[in-house]
N, C-alpha and C positions, 0 to 999 in steps of 0.2 A: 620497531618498523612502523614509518608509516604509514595509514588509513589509504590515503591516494598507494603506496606500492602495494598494500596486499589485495586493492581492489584490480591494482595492473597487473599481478600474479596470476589471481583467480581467471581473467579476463586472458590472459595470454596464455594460462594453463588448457582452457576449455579451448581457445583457438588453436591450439598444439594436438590434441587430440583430436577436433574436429577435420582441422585439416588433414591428417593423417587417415580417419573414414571417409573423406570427404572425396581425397584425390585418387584413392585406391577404387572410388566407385562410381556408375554414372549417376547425372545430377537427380534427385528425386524430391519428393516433397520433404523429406527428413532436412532438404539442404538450406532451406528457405528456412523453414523452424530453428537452424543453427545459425543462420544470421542474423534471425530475429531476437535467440537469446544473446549472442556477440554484444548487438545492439543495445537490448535492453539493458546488459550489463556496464553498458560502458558509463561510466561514473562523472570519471573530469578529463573531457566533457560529455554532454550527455550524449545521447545519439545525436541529436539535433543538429550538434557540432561537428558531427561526421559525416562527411560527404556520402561515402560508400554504404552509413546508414539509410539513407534518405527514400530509398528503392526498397528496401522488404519491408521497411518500417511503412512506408505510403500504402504497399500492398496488404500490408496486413488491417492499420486502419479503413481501409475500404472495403474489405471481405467481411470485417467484424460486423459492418451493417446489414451482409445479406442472410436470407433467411438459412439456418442450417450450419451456422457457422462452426467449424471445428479448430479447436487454436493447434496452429503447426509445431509440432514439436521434436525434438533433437537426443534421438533417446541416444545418440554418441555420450552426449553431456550426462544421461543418466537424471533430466530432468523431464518433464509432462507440462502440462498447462502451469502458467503462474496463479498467486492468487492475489487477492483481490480486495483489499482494505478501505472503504471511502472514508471513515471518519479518522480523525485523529484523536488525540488524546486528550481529555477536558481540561482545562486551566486548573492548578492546584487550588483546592477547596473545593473542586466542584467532583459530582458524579455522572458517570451514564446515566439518562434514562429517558424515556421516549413519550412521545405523547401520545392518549388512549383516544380512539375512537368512539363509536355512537355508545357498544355495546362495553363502553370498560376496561379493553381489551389494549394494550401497548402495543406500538406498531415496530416500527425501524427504531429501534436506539440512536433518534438526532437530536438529543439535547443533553443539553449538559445541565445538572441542577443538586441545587444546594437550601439545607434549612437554614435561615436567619432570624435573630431575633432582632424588630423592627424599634423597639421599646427600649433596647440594650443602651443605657447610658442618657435617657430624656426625664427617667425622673425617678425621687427616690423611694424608700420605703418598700413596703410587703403589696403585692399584688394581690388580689381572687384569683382563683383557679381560672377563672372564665374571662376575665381580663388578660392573665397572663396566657391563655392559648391563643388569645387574640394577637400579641405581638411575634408569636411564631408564626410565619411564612415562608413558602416555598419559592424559590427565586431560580427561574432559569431561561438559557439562552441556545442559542442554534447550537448545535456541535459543530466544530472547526473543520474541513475537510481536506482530507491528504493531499498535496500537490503533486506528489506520486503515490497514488493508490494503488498497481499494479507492483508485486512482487516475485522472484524468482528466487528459491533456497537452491544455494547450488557448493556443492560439497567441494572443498579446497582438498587436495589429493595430498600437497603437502603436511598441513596439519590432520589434516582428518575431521576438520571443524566444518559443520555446515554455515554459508555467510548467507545474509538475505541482502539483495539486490533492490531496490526499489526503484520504479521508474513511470514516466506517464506515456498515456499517446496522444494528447490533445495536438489537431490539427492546428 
């Protein structure tokens, strides 16, 4: 099965249940939270692509700004808040790590960084110890960031598998 159906499964599963709390009850904050994960879920294409997105998904972008914010959610779905990944994952060879402040101390893990040998392959022969830690150096660069940093786990009723959802809200 493919990726695009099992994403219109999960999506159509949650909108089958939700409707079913949905219409049996009058409208409340829980309903707005289910359209918002609908939304979020929705894959190919993303919300953006959905007309009938455009309205919880604007609402929720604009509430996220005021003070007190609490993310609406769809306890139908059996899910809470999403979470929340900004960086992605470093180029092969490289690792996490972050840059330290005044006191030594690592901050955000936003770099990606790798040991190289600078000397590797410029000339031959035995080195000194202190030449050769001279040609080791650390080399790193920003870490890459999610284009959908926001994620929802939301459990396929089918399999019993939990899927992760990811998606953005950039205005």
């Amino acid at each position: 099965m493919s990726v695009k159906v099992k994403q219109m499964n999960v999506v159509i599963g949650i909108l089958l249940s939700v409707s079913a709390t949905v219409s049996s009850a009058p409208a409340t904050a829980s309903d707005w939270g289910c359209e918002v994960l609908l939304c979020a879920a929705s894959a190919n294409p993303s919300w953006r692509g959905v007309a009938s997105c455009h309205p919880p998904m604007k609402r929720l972008i604009s509430a996220m700004k005021k003070p007190g914010f609490d993310w609406p959610t769809c306890p139908a779905a059996g899910t809470g808040s999403p979470g929340f990944e900004r960086y992605a994952a470093c180029p092969k060879g490289y690792q996490v790590g972050s840059r330290q402040d005044r006191n030594g101390f690592g901050r955000e893990q936003n770099l990606c960084v790798k040991t190289v040998n600078m000397c590797q392959g410029r000339t031959h022969g035995f080195y000194n110890s202190d030449r050769q830690q001279g040609c080791i150096q650390t080399v790193s660069i920003s870490r890459p960031l999610k284009s959908e940093p926001y994620f929802f786990d939301i459990k396929n009723e089918t399999s019993g598998q939990t899927e992760r959802h990811w998606f953005e809200l950039h205005k």
